[in-house]
N, CA, C and O atoms as a GROMACS GRO file, in nm:
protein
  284
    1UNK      N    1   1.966  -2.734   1.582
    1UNK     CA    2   2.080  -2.717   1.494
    1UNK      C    3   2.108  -2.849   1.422
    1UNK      O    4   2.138  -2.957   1.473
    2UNK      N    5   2.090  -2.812   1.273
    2UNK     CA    6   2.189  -2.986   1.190
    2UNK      C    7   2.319  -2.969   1.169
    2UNK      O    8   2.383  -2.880   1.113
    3UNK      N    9   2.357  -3.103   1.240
    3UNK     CA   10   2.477  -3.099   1.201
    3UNK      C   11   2.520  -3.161   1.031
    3UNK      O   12   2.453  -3.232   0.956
    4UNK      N   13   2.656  -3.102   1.011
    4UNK     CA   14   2.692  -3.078   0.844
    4UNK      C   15   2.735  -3.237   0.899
    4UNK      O   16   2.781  -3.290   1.000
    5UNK      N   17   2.668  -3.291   0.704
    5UNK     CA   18   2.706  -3.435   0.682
    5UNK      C   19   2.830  -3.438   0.706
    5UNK      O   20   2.892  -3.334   0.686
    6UNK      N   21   2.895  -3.548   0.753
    6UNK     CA   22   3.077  -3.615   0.738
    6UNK      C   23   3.103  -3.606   0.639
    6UNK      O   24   3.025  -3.629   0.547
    7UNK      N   25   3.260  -3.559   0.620
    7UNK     CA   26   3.314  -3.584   0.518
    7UNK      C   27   3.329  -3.724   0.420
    7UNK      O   28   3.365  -3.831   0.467
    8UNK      N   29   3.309  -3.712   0.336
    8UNK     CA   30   3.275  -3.882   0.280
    8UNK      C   31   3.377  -3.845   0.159
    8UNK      O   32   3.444  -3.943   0.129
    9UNK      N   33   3.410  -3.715   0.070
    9UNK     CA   34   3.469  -3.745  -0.046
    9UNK      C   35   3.601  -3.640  -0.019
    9UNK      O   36   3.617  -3.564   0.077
   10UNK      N   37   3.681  -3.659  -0.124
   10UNK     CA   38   3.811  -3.601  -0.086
   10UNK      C   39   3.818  -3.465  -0.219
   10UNK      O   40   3.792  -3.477  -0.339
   11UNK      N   41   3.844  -3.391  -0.175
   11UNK     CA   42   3.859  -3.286  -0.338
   11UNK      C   43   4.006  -3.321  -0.382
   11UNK      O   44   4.106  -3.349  -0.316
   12UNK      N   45   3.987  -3.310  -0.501
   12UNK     CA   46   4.113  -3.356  -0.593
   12UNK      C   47   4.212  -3.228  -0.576
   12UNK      O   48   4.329  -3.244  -0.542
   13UNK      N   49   4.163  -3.112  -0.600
   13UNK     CA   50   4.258  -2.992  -0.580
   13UNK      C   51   4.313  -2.982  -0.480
   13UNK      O   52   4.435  -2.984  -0.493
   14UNK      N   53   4.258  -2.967  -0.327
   14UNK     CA   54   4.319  -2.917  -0.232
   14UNK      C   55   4.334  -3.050  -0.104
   14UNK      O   56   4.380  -3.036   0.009
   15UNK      N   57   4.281  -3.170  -0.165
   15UNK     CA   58   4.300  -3.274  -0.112
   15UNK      C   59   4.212  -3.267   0.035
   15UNK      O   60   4.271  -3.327   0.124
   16UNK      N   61   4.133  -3.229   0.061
   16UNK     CA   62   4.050  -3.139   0.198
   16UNK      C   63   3.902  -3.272   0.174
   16UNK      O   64   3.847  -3.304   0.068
   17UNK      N   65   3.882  -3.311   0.282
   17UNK     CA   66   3.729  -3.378   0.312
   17UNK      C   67   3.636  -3.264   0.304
   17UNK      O   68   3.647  -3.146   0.335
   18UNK      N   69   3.495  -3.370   0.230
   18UNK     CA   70   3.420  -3.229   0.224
   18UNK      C   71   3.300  -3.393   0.184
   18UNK      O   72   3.313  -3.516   0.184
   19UNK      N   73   3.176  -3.278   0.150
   19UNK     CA   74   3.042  -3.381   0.157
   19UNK      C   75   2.993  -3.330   0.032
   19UNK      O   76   2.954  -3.214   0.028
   20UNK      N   77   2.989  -3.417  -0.092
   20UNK     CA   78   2.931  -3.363  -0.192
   20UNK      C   79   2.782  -3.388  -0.201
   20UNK      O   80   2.750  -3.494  -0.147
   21UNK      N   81   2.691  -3.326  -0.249
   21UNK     CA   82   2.526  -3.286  -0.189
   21UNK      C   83   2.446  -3.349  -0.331
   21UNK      O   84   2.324  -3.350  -0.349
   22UNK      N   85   2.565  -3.409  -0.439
   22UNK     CA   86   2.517  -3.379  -0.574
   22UNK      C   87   2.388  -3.534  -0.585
   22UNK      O   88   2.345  -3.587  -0.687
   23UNK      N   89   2.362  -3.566  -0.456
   23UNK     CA   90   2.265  -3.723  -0.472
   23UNK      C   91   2.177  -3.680  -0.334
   23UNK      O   92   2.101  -3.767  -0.292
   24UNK      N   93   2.181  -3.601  -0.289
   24UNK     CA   94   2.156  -3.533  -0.146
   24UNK      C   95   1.993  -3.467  -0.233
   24UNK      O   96   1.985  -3.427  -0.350
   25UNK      N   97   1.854  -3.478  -0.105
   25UNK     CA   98   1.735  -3.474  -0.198
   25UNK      C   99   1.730  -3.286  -0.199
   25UNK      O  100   1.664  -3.230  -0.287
   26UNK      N  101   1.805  -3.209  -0.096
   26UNK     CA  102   1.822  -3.083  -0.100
   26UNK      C  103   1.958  -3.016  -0.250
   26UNK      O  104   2.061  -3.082  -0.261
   27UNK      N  105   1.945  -2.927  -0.320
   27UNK     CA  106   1.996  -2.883  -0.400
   27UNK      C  107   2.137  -2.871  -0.315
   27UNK      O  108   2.143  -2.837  -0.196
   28UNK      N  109   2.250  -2.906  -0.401
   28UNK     CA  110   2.389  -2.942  -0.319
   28UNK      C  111   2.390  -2.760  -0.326
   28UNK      O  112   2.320  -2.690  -0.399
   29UNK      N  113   2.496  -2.715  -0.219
   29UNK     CA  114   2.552  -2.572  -0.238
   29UNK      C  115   2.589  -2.567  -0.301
   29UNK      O  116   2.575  -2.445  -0.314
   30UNK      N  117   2.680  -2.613  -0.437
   30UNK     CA  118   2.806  -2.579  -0.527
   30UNK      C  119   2.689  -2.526  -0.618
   30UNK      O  120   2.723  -2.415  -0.661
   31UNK      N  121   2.556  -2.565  -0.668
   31UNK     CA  122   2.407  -2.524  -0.728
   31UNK      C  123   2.473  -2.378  -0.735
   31UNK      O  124   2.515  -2.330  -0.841
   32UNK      N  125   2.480  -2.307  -0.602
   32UNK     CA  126   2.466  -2.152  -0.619
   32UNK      C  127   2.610  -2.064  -0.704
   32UNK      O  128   2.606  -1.947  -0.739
   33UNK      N  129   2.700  -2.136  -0.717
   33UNK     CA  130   2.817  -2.107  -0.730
   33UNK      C  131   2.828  -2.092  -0.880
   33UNK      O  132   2.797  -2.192  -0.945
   34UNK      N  133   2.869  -1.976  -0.952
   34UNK     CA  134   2.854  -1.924  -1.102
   34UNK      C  135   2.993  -1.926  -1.160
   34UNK      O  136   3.067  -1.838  -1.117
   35UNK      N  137   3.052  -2.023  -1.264
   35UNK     CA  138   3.133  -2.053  -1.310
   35UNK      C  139   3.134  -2.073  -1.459
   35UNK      O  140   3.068  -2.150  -1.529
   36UNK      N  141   3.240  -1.967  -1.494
   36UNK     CA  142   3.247  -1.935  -1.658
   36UNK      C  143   3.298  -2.090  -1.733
   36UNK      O  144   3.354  -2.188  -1.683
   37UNK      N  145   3.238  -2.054  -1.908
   37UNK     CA  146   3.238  -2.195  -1.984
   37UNK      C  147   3.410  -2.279  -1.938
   37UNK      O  148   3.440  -2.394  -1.906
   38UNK      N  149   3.488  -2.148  -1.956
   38UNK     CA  150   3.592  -2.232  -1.993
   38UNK      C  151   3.627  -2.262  -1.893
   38UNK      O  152   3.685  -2.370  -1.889
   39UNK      N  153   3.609  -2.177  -1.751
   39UNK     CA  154   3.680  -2.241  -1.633
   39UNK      C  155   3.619  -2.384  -1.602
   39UNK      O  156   3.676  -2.477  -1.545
   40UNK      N  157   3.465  -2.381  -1.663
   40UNK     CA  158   3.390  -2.518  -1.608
   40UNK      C  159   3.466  -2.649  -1.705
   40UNK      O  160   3.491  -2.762  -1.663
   41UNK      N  161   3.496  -2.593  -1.852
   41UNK     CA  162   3.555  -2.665  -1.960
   41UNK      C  163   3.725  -2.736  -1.890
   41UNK      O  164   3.759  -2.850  -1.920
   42UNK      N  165   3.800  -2.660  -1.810
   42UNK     CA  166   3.923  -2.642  -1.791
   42UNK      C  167   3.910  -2.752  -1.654
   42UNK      O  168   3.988  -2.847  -1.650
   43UNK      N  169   3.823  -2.735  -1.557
   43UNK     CA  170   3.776  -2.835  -1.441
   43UNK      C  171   3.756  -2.960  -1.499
   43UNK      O  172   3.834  -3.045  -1.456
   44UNK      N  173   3.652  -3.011  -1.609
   44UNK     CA  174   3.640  -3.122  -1.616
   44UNK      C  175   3.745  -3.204  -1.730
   44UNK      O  176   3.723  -3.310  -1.788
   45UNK      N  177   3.847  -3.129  -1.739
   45UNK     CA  178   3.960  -3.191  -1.792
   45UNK      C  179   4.057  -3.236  -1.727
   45UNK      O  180   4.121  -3.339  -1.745
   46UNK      N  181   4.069  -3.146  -1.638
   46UNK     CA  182   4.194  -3.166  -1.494
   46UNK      C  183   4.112  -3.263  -1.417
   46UNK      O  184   4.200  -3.339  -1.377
   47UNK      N  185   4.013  -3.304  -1.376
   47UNK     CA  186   3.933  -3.333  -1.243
   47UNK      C  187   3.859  -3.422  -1.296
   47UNK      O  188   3.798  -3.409  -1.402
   48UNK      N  189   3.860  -3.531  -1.216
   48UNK     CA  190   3.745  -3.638  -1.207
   48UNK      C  191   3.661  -3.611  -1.041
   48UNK      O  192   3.709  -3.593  -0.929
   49UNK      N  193   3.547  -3.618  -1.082
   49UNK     CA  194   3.511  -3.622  -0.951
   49UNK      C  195   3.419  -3.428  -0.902
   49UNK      O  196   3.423  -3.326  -0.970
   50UNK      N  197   3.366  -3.445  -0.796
   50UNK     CA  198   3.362  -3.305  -0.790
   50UNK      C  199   3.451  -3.212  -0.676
   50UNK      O  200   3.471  -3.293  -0.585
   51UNK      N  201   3.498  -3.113  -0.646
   51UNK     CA  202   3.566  -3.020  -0.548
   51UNK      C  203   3.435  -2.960  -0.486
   51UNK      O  204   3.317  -2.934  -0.512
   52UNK      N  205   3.553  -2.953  -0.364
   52UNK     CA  206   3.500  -2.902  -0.229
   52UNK      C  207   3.446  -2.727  -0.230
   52UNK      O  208   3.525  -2.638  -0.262
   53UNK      N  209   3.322  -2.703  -0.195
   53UNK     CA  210   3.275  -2.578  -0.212
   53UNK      C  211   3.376  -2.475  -0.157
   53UNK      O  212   3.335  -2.360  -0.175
   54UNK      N  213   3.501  -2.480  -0.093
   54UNK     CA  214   3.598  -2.376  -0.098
   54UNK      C  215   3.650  -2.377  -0.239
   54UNK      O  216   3.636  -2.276  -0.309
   55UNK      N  217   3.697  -2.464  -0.275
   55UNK     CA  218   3.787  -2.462  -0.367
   55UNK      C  219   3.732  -2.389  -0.472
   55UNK      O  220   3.774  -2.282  -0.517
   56UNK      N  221   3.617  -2.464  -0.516
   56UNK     CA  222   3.508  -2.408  -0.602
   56UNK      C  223   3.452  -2.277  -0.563
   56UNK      O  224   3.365  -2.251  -0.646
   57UNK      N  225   3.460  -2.200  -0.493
   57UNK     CA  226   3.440  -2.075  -0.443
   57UNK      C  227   3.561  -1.988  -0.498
   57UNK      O  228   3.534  -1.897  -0.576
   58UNK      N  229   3.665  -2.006  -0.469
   58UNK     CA  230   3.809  -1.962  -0.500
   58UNK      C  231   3.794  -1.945  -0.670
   58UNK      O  232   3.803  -1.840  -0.735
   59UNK      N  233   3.776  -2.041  -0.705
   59UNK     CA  234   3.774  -2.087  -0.860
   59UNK      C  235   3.659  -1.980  -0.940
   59UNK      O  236   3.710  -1.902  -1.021
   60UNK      N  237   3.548  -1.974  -0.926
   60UNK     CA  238   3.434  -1.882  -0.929
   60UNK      C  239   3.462  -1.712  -0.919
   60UNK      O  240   3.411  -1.629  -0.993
   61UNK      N  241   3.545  -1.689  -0.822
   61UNK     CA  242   3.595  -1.555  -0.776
   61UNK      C  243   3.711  -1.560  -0.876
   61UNK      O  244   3.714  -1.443  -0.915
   62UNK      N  245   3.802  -1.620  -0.937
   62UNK     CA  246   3.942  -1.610  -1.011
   62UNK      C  247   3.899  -1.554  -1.117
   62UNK      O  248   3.938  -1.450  -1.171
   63UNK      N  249   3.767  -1.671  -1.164
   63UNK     CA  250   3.687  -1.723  -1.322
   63UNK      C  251   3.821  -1.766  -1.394
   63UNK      O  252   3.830  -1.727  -1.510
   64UNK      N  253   3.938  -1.850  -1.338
   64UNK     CA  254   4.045  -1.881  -1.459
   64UNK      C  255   4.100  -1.979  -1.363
   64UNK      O  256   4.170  -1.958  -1.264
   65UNK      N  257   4.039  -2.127  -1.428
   65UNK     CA  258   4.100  -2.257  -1.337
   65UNK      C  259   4.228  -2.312  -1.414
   65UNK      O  260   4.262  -2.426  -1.384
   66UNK      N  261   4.289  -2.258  -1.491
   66UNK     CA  262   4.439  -2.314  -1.590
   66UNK      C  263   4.519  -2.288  -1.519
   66UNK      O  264   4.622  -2.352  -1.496
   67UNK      N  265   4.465  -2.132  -1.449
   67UNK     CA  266   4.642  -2.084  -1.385
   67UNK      C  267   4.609  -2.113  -1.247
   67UNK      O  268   4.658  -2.028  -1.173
   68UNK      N  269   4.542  -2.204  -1.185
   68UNK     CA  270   4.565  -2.240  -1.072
   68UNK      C  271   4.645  -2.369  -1.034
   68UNK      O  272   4.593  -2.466  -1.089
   69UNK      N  273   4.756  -2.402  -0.957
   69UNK     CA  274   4.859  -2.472  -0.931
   69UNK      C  275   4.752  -2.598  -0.860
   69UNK      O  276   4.643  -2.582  -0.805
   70UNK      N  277   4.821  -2.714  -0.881
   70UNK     CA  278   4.754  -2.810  -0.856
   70UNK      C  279   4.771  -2.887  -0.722
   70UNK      O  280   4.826  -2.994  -0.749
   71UNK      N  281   4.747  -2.875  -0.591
   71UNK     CA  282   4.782  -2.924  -0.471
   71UNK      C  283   4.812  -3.040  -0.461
   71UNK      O  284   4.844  -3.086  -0.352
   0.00000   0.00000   0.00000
């Protein structure tokens, strides 16, 4: 069994530790996660940085990151 990397980065939305994969030599999980122009357009206006594959899961299932309240 591997254990999941440590938390190393913080998500800006829900403020939650999480391990972003995006320098990691395996394709990070957020890869699989399908997110419309504008919600992706609407993320990198609000957000520096990347969110935690819940959040980004949540976000994906809405497809509308404007009307989500900001933690």
């Amino acid at each position: 069994m591997v254990d999941a990397p440590a938390p190393d980065d913080r998500c800006p939305r829900c403020g939650g530790g999480f391990h972003c994969g995006a320098q990691d030599t395996a394709p990070c999980p957020c890869t699989t996660l399908k997110l419309d122009a504008p919600t992706l357009a609407a993320l990198r206006q609000r957000y520096t940085g990347c969110l935690c594959l819940r959040c980004l899961g949540e976000l994906a299932q809405q497809g509308i990151a404007m009307n989500q309240p900001q933690h």
